[in-house]
C-alpha positions in Angstrom: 3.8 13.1 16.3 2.1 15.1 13.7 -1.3 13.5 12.3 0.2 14.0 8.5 2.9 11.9 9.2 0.8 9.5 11.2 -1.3 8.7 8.4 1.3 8.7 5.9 3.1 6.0 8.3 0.2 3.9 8.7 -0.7 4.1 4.5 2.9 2.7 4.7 2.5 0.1 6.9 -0.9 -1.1 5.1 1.2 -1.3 1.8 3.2 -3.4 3.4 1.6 -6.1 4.4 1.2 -7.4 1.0 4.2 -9.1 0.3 5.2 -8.1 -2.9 5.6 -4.6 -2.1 8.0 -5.4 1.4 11.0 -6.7 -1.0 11.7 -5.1 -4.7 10.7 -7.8 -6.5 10.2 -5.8 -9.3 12.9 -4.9 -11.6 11.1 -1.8 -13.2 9.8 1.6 -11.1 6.4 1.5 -13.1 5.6 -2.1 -12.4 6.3 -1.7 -8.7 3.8 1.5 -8.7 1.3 -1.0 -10.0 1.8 -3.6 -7.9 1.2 -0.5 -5.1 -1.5 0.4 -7.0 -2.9 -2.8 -7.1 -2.3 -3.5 -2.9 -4.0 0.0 -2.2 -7.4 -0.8 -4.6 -7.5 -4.0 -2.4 -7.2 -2.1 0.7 -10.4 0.3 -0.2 -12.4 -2.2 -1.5 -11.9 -3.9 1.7 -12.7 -1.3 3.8 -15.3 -0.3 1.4 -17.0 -4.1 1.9 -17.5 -3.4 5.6 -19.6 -0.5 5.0 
């Protein structure tokens, strides 16, 4: 597999282990890029924590 896609995949993967973003819960495209938004600022500041 091509490392783009791999990372893309994984980025996907992270996303969705927050469990607002697995099912559309949200009825409006810009509220569910927040909610993305939100589970990917969670994601860096964790990794950012360990460092």
């Amino acid at each position: 597999m091509r490392p783009r896609v791999w990372v893309v995949e994984r980025t996907f993967a992270w996303i969705n282990k927050y469990r607002r973003c697995v099912r559309a819960y949200e009825s409006r495209p810009d509220h569910h890029e927040a909610v993305i938004r939100i589970a990917m600022i969670g994601l860096m500041t964790r990794s950012l924590a360990r460092i």
